[in-house]
C-alpha positions as CSV (number, residue, x, y, z in Angstrom):
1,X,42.4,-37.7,154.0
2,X,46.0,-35.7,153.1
3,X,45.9,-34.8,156.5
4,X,46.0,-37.9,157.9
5,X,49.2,-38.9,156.0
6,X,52.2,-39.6,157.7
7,X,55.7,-39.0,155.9
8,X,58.6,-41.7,156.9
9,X,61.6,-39.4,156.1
10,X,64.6,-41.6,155.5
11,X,63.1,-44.6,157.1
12,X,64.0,-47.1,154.8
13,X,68.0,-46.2,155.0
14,X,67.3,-47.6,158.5
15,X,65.6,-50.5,157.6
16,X,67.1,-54.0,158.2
17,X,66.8,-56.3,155.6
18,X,67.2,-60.5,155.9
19,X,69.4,-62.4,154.7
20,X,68.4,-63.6,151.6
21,X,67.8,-67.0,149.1
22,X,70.9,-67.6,146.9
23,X,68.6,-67.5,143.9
24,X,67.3,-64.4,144.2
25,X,70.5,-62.7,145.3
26,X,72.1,-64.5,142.2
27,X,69.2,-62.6,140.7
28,X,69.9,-59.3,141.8
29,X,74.0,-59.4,141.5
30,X,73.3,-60.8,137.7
31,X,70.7,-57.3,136.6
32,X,73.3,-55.1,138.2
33,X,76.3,-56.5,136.2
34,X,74.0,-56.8,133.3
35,X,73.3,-53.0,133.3
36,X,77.0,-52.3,134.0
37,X,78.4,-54.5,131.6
38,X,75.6,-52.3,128.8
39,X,76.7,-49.3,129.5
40,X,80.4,-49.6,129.2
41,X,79.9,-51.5,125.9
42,X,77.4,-48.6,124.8
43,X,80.5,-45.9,125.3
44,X,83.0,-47.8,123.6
45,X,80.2,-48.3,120.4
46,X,79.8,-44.2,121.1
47,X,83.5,-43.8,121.0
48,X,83.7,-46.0,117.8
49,X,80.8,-43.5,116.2
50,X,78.2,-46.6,116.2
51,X,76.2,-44.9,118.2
52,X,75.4,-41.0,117.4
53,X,73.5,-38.4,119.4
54,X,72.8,-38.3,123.4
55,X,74.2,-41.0,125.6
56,X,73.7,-40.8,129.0
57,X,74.7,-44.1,130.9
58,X,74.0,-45.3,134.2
59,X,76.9,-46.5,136.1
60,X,76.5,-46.2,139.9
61,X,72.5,-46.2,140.0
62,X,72.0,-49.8,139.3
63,X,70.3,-50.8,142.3
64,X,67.4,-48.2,142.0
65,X,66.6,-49.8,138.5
66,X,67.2,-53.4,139.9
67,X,65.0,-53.0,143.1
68,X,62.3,-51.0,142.0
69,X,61.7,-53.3,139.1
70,X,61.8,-56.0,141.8
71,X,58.6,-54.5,143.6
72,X,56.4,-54.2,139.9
73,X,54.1,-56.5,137.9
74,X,53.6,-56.7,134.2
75,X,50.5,-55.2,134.3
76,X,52.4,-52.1,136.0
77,X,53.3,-49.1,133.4
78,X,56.9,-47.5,133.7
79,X,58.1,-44.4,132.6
80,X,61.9,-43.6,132.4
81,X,63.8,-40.4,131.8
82,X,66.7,-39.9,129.0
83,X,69.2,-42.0,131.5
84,X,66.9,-45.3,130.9
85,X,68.9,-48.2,129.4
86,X,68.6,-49.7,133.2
87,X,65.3,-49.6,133.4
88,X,64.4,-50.4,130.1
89,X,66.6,-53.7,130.6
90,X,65.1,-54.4,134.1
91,X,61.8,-54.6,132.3
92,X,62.5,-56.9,129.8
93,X,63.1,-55.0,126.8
94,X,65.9,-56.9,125.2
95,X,69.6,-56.0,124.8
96,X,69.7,-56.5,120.9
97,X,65.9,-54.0,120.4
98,X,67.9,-51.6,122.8
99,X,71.2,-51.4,121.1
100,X,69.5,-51.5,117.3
101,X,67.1,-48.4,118.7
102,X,70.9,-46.7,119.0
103,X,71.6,-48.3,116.2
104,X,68.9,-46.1,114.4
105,X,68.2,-49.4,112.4
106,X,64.3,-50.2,112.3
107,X,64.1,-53.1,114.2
108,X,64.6,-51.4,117.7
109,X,62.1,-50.6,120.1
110,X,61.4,-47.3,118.8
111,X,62.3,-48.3,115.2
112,X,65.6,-46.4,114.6
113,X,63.6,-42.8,115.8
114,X,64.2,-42.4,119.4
115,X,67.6,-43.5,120.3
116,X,69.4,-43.6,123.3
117,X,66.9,-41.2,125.3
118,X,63.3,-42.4,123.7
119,X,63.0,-45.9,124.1
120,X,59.6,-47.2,124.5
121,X,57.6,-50.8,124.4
122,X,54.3,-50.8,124.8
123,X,54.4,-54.8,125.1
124,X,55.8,-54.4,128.5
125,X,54.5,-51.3,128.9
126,X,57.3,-49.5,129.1
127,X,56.6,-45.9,128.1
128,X,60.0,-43.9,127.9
129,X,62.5,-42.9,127.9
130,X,62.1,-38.7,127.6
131,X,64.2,-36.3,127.1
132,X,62.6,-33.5,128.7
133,X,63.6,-33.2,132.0
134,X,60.8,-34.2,134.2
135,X,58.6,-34.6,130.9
136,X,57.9,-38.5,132.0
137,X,55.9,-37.2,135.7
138,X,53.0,-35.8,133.7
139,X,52.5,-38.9,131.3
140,X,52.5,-41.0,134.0
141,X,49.7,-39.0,135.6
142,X,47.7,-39.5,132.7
143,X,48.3,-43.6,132.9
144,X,47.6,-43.7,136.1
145,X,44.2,-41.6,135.8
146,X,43.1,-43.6,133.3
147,X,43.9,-46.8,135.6
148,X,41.8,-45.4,138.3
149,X,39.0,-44.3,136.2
150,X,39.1,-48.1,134.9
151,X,38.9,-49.5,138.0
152,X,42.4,-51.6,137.5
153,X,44.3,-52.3,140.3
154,X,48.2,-51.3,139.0
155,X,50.4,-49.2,139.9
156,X,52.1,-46.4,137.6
157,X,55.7,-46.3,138.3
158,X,57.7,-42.8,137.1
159,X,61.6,-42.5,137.3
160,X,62.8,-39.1,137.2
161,X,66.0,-37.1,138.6
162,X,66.7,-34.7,140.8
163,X,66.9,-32.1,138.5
164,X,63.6,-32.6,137.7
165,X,62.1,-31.5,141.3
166,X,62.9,-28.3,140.5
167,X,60.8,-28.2,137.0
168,X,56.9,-26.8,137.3
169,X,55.7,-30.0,136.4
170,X,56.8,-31.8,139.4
171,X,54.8,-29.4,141.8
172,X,51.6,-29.8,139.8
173,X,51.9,-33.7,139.0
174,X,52.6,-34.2,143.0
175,X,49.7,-31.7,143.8
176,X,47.1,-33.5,141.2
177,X,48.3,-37.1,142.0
178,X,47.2,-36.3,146.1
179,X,44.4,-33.9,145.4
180,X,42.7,-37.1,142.8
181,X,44.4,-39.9,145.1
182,X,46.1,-41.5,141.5
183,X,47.9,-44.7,141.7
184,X,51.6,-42.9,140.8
185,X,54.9,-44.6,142.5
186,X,57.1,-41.7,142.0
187,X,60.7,-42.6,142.4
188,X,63.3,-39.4,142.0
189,X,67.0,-40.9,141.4
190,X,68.9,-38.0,143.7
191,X,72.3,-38.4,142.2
192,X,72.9,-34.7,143.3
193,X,74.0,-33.1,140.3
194,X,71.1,-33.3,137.9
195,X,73.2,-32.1,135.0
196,X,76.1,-30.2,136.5
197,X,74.7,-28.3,139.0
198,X,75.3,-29.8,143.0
199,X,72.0,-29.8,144.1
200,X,72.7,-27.5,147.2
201,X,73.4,-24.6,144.7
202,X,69.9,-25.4,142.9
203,X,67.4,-26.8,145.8
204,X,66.6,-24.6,148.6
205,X,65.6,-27.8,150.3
206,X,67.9,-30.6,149.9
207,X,66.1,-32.8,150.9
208,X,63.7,-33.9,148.5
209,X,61.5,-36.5,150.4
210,X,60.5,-33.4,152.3
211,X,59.3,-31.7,149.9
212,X,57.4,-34.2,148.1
213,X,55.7,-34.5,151.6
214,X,54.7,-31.0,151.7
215,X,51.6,-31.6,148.8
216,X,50.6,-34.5,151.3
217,X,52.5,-37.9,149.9
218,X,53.3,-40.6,151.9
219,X,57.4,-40.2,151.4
220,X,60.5,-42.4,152.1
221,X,64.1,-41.9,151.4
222,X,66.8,-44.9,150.8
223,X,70.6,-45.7,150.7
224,X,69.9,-46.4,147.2
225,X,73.8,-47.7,146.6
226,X,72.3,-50.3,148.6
227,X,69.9,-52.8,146.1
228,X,68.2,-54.8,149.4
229,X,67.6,-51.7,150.9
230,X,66.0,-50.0,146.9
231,X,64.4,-53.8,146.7
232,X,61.9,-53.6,150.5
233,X,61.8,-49.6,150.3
234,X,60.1,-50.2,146.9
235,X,57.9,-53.3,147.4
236,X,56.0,-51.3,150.5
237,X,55.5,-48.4,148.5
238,X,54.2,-50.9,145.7
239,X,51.8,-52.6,148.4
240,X,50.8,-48.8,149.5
241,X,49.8,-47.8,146.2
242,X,48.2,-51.0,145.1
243,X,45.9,-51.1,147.6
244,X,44.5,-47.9,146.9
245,X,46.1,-45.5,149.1
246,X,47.3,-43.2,146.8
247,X,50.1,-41.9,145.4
248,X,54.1,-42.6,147.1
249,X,57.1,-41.4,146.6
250,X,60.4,-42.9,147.5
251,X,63.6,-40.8,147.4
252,X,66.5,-42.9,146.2
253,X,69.9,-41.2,147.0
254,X,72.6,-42.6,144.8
255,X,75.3,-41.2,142.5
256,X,76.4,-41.6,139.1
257,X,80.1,-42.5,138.2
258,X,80.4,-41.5,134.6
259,X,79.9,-37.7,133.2
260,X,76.7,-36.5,132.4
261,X,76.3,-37.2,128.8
262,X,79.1,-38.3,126.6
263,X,80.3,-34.6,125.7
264,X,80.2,-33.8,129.5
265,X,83.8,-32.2,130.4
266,X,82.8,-32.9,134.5
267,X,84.3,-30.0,135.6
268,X,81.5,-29.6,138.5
269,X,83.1,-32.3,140.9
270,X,86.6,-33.6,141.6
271,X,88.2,-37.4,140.4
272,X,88.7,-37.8,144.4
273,X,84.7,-37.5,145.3
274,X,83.9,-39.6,142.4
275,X,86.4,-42.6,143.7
276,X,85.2,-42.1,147.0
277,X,81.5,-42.5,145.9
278,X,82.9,-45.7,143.8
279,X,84.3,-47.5,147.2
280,X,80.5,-47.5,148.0
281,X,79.8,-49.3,144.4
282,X,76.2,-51.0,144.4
283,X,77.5,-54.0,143.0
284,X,81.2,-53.7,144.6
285,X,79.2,-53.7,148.1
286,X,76.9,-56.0,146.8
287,X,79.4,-59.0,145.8
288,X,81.3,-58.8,148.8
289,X,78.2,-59.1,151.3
290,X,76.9,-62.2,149.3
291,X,80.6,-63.9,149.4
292,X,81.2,-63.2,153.6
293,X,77.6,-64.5,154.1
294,X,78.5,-67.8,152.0
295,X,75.8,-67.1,149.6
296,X,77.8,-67.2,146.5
297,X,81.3,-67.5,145.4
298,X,83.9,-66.4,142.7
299,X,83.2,-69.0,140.3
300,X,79.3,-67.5,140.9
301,X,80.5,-64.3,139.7
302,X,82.4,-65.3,136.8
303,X,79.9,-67.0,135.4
304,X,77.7,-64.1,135.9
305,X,80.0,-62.1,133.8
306,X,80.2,-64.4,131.0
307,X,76.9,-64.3,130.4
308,X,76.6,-61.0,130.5
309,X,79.1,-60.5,128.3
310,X,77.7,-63.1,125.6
311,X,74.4,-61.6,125.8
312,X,75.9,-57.8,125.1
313,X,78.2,-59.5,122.3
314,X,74.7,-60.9,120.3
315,X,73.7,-57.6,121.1
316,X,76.0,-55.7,119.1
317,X,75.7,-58.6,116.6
318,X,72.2,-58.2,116.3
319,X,72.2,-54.2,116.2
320,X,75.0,-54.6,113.2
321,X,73.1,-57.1,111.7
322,X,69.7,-54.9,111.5
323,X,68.9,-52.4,108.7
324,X,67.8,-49.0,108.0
325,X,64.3,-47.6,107.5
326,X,64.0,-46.9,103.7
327,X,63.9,-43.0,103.0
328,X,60.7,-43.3,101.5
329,X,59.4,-44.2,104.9
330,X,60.8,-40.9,106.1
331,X,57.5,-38.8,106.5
332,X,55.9,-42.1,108.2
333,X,54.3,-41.5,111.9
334,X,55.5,-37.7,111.4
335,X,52.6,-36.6,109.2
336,X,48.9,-37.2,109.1
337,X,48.4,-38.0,105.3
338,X,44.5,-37.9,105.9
339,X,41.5,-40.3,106.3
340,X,40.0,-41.7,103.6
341,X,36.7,-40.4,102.0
């Protein structure tokens, strides 16, 4: 019953986490660069005018994308928001599909129509991507409805900001997904400025855990600049929701160190919060915990970027390599040009 919930405000920011394999922490240290790495070579192809439209990248939040990801299967469903080239990588989607979709050439994920803020896949089921803001917690509703009604044990998981806890769609999709016990692992990215706003100037309750517990949700909030502590926070809300529990949702509390979109003058916040923020870098902090406890080294790390700089480079390749949709195919998944006779 609701009322027999309890909510673990903030719990997992307390959590203590062991020491972990060098594989895996090779693992994790490789997906954050990897993400890193994208986005700075998406704003210097936006800068060039490769890539038109929306760009909103995703420096500082890595470890929400890296250990959520960590706690799902392939049989899980995902849904992003607009600031989704992170999660969209995490999940397998490949660098090249990613940067031809912002390409607008036809062999992206989308085929040339989404662009930066409507990727999709349904081969990893990976279902946006959206650009309305909080437009993702009602489709993921819907998958996770038709999950339960199926009798199949996976877990939706739903990405959204914390601009989006302040949309009507967030009070009903929380209210629905307790009052129909649905399989939802919602997971709000609290960078605390949705678009420009602070979020004490927009929230009347800051605390957004708390609120998520007041329509009955098992609730926990997270250090997410802190990937071990995003990567256990995430895999007991998984093993809550998989077993049939109902619906969770897990606060991550991170920060983003870029602008809001590419045409975002960041007049909202000063140069010395953001550098401050950035001595409490995910991968920074990261890296230097996995070389004190012997883990890894600096050659470990180099290699890691080389990779991840080869991979983005056959990215680009590919993207420049990949062509246009033909105008005659224009009007194609737009308009219904009937059923036959």
């Amino acid at each position: 019953m609701k009322t027999e919930r309890t909510t673990k405000l903030a719990s997992a920011e307390k959590r203590s986490v062991s020491p972990m394999e060098r594989e895996h922490a090779l693992h994790l240290l490789r997906s954050m660069i990897r993400i890193r790495r994208f986005e700075a070579k998406c704003a210097e192809l936006y800068s060039a005018m490769k890539i038109r439209g929306f760009l909103h990248l995703y420096d500082g939040e890595e470890a929400v994308a890296v250990g959520v990801m960590e706690a799902l299967t392939p049989e899980d469903a995902v849904v992003a928001t607009y600031r989704e080239h992170g999660h969209a990588l995490m999940r397998g989607i490949s660098a090249g599909a990613i940067l031809a979709e912002m390409y607008g050439k036809q062999e992206g994920c989308s085929r040339g129509r989404g662009g930066s803020m409507h990727l999709f896949d349904d081969k990893t089921r990976f279902y946006g991507g959206n650009a309305i803001v909080g437009g993702g917690i009602p489709i993921a509703l819907g998958l996770a409805l038709a999950d339960k009604m199926q009798n199949k044990p996976r877990v939706t998981c739903c990405f959204f900001g914390d601009g989006a806890a302040a949309e009507g769609e967030f009070h009903e999709c929380l209210n629905l997904a307790v009052l129909w016990q649905l399989p939802v692992f919602f997971v709000c990215e609290n960078n605390l400025y949705a678009m420009g706003t602070a979020i004490r100037y927009s929230h009347s309750v800051t605390d957004l855990a708390r609120r998520a517990a007041s329509y009955g949700l098992t609730t926990a909030a997270v250090d997410a600049m802190d990937v071990q502590a995003v990567e256990a926070a995430a895999e007991e809300a998984a093993v809550f929701v998989r077993s049939g529990k109902g619906p969770y949702f897990l606060e991550c509390r991170t920060y983003r160190f870029r602008a809001h979109s590419m045409f975002d003058p960041e007049l909202y916040r000063t140069k010395a919060e953001v550098e401050e923020w950035k001595k409490r870098c995910p991968i920074l902090t990261f890296s230097r915990k996995c070389l004190s406890d012997g883990i890894m080294s600096d050659a470990d790390i180099g290699e890691i970027e080389r990779e991840a700089a080869l991979e983005i480079n056959e990215a680009v390749a590919y993207a420049e390599a990949c062509t246009l949709e033909p105008v005659e195919d224009l009007t194609r998944f737009v308009y219904s040009e009937g059923r036959p006779a």
